[in-house]
Backbone as a ProteinNet text record, in pm:
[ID]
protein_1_A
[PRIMARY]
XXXXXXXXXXXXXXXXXXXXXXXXXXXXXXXXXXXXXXXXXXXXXXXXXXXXXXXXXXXXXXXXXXXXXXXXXXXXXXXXXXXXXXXXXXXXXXXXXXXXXXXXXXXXXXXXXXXXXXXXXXXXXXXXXXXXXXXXXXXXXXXXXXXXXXXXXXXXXXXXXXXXXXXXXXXXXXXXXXXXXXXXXX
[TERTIARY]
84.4	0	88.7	39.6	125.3	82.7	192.4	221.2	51.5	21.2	-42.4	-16.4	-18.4	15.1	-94.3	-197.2	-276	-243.8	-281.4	-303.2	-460.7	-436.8	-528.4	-540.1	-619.2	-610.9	-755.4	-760.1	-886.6	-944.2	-1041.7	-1143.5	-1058.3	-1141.8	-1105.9	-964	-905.1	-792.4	-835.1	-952.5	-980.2	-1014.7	-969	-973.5	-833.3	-744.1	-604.8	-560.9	-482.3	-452.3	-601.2	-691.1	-798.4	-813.7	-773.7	-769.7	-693.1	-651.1	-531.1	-404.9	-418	-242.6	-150.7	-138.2	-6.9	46.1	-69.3	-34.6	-12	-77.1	-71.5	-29.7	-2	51.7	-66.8	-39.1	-47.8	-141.7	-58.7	-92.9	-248.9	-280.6	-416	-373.1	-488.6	-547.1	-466.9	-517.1	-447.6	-283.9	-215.4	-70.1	-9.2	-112.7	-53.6	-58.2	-136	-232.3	-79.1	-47.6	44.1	195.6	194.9	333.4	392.7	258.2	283	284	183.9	171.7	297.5	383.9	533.8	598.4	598.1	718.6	642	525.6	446.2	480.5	469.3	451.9	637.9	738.3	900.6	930.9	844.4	852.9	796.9	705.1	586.1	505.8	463.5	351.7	203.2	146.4	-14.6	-35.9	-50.2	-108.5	-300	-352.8	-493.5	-531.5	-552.5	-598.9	-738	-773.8	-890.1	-886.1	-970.5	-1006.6	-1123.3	-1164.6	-1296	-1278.6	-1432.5	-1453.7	-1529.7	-1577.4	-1666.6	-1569.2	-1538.5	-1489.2	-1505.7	-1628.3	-1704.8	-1605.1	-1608.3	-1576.5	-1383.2	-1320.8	-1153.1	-1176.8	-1228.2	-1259.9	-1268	-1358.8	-1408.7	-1257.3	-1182.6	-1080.8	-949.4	-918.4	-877.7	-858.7	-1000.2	-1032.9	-974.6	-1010.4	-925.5	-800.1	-699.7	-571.2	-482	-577.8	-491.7	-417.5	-407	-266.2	-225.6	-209.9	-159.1	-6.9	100.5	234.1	256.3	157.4	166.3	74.8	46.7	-41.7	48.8	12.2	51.3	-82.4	-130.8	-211.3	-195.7	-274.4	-283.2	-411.3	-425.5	-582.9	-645.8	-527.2	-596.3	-670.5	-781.8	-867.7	-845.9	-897.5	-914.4	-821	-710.4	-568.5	-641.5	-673.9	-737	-795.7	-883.1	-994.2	-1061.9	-1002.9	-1088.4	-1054.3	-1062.3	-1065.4	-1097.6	-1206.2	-1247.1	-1169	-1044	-974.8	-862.9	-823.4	-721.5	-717.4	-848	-861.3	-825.2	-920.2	-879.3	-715.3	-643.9	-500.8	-447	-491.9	-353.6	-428.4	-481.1	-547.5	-467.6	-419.1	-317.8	-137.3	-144.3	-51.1	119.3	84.4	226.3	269	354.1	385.6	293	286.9	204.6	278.1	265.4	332.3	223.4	206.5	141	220	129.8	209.7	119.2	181.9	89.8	142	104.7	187.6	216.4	164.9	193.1	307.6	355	440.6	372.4	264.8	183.6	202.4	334	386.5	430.9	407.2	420.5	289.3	204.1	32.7	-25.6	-178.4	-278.6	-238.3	-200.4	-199.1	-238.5	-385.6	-454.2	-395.1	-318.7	-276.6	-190.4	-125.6	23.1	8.6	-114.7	-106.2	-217	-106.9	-250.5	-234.4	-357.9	-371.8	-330.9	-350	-328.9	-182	-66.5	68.4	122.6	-0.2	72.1	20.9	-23.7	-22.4	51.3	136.1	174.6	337.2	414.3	544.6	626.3	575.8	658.9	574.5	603	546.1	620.1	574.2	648.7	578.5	588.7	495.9	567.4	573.3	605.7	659.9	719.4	774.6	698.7	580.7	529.1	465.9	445.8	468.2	549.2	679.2	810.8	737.4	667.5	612.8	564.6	485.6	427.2	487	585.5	696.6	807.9	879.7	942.7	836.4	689.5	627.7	602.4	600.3	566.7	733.4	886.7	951.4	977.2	1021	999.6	898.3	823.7	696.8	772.4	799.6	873.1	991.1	1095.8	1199.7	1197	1093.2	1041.9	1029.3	990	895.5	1048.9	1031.1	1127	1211.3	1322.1	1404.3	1347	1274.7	1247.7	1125.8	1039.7	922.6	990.7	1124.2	1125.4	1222.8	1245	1268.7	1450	1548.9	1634.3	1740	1648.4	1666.1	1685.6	1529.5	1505.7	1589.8	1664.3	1768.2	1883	1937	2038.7	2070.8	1916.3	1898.7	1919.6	1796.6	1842.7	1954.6	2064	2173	2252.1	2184.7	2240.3	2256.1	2376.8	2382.3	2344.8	2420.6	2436.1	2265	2237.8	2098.1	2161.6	2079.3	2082.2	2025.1	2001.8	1951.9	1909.8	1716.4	1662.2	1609.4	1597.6	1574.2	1469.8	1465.8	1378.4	1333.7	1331.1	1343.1	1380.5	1518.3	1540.3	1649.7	1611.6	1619.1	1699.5	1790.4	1796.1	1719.7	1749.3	1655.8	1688.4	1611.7	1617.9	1624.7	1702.4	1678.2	1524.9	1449	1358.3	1376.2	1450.5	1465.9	1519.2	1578	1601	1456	1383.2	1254	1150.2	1143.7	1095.8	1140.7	1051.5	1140.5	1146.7	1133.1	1205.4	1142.8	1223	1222.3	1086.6	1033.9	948.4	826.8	756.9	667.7	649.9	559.9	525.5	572.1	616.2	656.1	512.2	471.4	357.9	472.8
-118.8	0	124.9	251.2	339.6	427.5	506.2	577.3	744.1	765.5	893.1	1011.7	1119.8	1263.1	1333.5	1392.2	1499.1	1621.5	1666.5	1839.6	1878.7	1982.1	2023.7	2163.3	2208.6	2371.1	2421.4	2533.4	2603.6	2673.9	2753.6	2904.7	2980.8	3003.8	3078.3	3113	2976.5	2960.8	2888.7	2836.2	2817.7	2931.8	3054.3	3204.8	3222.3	3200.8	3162.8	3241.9	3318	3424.2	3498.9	3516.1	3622.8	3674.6	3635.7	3677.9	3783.2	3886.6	3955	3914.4	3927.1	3880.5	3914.4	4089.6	4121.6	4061.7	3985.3	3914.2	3779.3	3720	3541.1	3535	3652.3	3589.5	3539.2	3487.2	3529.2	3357	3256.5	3120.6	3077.9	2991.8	2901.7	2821.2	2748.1	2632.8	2490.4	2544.5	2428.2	2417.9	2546.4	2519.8	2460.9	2515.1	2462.8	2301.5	2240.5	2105	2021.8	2078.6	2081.6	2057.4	2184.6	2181.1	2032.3	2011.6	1888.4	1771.9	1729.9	1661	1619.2	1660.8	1651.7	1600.5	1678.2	1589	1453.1	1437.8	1271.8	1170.6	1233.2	1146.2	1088.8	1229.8	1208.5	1096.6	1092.5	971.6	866.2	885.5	724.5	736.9	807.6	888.6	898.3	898.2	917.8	1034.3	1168.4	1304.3	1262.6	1304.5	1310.3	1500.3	1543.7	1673.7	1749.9	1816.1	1906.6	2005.1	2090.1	2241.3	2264.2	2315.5	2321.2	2487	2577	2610.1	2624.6	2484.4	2423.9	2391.6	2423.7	2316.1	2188.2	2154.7	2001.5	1928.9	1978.1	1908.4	1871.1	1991.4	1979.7	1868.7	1840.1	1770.8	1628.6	1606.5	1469.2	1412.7	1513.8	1491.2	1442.8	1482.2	1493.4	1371	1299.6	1172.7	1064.9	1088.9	990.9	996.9	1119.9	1135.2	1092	1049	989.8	905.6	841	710.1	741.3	859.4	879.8	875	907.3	932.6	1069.9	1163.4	1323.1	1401.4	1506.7	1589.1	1709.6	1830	1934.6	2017.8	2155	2171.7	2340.2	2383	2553.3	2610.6	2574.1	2589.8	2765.6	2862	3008.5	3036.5	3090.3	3144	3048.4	2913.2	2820.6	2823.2	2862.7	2864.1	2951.9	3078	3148.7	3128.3	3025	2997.5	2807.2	2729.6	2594.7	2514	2517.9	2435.1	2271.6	2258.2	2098.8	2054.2	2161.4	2114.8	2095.2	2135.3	2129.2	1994.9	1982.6	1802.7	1720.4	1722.8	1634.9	1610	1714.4	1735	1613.2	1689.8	1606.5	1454.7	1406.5	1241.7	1262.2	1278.2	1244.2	1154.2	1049.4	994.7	1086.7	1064.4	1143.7	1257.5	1280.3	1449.5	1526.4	1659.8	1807.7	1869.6	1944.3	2089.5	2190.9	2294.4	2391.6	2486.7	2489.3	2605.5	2734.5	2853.3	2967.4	3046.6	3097.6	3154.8	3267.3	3378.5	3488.3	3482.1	3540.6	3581.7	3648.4	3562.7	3581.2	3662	3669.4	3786.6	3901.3	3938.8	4090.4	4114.6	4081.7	4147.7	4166.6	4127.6	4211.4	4095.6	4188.9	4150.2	4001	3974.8	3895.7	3766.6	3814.1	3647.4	3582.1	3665.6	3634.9	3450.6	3451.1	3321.5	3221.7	3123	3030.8	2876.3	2881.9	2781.4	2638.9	2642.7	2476	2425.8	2552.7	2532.6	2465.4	2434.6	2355.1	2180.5	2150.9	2051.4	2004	2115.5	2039.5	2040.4	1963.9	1889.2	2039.4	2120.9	2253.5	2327.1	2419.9	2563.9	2623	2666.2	2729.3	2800.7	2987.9	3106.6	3202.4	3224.5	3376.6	3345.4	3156.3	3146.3	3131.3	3201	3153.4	3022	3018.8	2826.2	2771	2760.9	2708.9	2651.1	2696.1	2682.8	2589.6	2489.1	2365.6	2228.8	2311.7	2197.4	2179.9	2240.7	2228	2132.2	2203.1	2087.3	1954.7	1904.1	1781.8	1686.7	1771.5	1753.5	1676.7	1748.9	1701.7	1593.5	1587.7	1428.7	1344.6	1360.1	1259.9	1215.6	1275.3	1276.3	1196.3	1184.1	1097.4	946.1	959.1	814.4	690.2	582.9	456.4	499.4	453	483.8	372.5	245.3	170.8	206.7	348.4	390.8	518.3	575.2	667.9	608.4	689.5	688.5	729.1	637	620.9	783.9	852.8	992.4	1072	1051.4	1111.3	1067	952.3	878.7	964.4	1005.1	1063.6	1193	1264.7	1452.2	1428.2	1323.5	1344.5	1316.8	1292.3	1271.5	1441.8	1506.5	1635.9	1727.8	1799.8	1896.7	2013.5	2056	2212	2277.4	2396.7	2412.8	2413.1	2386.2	2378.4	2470.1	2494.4	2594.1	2463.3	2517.1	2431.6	2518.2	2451.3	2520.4	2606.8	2751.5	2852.2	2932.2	2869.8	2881.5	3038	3028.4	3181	3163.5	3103.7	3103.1	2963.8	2961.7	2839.8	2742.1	2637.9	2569.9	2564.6	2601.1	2559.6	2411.7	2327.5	2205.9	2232.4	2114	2117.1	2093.4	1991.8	2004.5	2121.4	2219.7	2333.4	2438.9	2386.6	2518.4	2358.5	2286.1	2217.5	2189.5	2154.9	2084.9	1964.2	1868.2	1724.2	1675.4	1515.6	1420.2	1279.6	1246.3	1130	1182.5	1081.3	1091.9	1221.4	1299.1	1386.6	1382.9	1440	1404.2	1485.1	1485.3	1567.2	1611.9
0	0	0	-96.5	-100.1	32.6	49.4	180.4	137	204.5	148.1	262.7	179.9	213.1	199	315.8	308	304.9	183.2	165	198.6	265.8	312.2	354.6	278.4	251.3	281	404.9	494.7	414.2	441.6	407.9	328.3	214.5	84.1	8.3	47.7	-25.1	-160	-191.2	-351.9	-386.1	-387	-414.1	-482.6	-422.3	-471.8	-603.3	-630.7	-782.2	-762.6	-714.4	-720.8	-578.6	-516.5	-378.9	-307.7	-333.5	-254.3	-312.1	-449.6	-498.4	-448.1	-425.3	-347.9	-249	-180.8	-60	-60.6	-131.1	-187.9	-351.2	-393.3	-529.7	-620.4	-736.2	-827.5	-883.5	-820.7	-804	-801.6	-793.9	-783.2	-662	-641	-580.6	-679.7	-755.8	-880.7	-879.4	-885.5	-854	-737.6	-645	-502.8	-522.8	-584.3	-589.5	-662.4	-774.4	-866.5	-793.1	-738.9	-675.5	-570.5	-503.9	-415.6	-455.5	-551.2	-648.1	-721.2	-751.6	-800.3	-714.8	-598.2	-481.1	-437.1	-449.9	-434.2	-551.5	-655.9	-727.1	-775.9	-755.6	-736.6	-624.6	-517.1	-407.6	-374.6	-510.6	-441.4	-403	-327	-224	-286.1	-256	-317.6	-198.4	-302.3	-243.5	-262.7	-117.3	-119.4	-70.6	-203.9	-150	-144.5	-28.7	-15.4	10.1	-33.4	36.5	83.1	181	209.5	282.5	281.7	339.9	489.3	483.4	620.9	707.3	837.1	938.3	951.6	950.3	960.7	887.9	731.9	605.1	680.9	733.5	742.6	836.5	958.4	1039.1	1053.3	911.6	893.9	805.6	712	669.8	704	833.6	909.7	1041.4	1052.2	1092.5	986.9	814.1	788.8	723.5	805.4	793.7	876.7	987.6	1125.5	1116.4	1002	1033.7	888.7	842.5	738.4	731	653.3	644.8	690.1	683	730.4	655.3	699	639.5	647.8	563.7	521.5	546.5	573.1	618	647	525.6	565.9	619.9	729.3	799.2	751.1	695.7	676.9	813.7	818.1	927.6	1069.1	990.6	1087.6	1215.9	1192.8	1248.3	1398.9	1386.6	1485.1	1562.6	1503.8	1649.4	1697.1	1552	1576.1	1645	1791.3	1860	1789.9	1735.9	1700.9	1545.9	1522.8	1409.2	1488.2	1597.4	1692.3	1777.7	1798.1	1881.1	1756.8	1619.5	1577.2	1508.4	1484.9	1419.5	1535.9	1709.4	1801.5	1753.5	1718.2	1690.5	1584.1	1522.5	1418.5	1457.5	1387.8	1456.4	1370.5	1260.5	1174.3	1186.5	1101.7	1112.3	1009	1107.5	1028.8	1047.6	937.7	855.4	874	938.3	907.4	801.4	734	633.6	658.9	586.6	547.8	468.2	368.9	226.9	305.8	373.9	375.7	521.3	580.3	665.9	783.2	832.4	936.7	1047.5	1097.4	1174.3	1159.5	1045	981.4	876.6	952.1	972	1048.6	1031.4	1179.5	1261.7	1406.8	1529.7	1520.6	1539.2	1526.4	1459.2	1385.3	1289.4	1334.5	1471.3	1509.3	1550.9	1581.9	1709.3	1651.2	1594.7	1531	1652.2	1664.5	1809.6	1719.7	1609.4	1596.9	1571.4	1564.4	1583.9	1703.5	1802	1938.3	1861.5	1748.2	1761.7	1598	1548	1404.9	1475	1419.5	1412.1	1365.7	1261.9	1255.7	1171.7	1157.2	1104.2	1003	885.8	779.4	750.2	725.6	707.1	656.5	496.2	517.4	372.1	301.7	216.4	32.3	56.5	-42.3	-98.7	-199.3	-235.7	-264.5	-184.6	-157	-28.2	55.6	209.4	161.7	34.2	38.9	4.2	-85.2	-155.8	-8.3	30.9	180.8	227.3	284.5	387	326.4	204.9	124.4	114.2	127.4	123.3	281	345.7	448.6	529.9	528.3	556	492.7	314.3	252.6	311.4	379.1	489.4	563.1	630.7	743.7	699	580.4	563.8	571.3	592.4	568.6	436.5	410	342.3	215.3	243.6	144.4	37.2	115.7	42.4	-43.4	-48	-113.7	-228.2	-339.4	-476.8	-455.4	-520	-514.3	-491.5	-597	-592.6	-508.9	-419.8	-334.1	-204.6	-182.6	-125.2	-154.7	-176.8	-249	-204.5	-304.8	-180.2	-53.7	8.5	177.9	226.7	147.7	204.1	214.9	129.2	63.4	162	232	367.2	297.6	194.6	163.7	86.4	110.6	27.7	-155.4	-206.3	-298.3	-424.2	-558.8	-608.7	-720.9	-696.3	-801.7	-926.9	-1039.4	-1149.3	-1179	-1225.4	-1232.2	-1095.4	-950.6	-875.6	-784.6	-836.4	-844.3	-687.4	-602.2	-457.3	-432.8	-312.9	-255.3	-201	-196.8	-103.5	34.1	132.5	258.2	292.1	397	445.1	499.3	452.3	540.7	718	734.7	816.2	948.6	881.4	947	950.1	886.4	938.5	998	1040	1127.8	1233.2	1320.8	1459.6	1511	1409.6	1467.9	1344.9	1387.3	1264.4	1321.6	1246.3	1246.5	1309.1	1384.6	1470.5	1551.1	1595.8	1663.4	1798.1	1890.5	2025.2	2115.4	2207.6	2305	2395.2
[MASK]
++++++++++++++++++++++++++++++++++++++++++++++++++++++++++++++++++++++++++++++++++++++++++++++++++++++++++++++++++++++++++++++++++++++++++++++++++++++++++++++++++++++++++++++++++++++++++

């Protein structure tokens, strides 16, 4: 059975390139979908992705992500206040990535503190959609060395960042904008 990776993307991020470009760019829903989609399918991985604007809907998603390989997970709003996306995340046995395209701490007050960061494995905010390929990179990190792609064997051996094509930018280790390897610790 292949390993699977939840994406999972909150409230009016299928707005995505129409939404506040200056602030989220220029992208879709579809690129983001795209972007992860590549590092799954480079590793074996079967990406399962949703967006919802309902809580209920992230929720029930969320129930069957619990024995997943990891989820990736830009809750947007949700981040602020959902307690019952917060119970179900800690029922998650793998690692979470919270991501968030924008740089959450150099906006309103309000965005500084997203409650469901006490229950993801690490946090990435501020990098764009580099912030999804990093969090898809990393989960892949984690997994057994026998589920990933000879390739991808190879990078993780790789210390120095690297510069990928068109890119423009280095790559960050994932592991340096997360905080630990495998399983979640409490």
């Amino acid at each position: 059975m292949k390993h699977q990776i939840f994406l999972l993307n909150g409230p009016n991020l299928n707005l995505l390139g129409q939404r506040e470009p200056e602030i989220y760019g220029p992208y879709t829903l579809a690129d983001v979908e795209e972007i992860c989609q590549t590092v799954a399918t480079e590793h074996g991985v079967e990406l399962v992705a949703h967006q919802s604007n309902a809580e209920h809907e992230m929720i029930g998603w969320l129930h069957e992500a619990r024995e997943a390989a990891g989820i990736v997970i830009n809750p947007a709003a949700f981040a602020y206040h959902s307690i019952p996306i917060l119970d179900a995340l800690q029922m998650c046995q793998g690692p979470i990535v919270e991501v968030h395209i924008s740089n959450i701490y150099r906006r309103e007050e309000w965005r500084n503190k997203s409650i469901l960061a006490t229950a993801a494995t690490g946090v990435i905010t501020g990098l764009g959609m580099d912030g999804y390929r990093l969090a898809m990179q990393y989960i892949v990190s984690t997994l057994p060395q026998s589920s990933q792609t000879r390739s991808s064997q190879t990078r993780s051996r790789q210390t120095k960042p690297r510069r990928t094509e068109g890119s423009g930018r280095a790559e960050a280790d994932a592991q340096a904008i997360t905080s630990g390897r495998g399983k979640r610790t409490r």
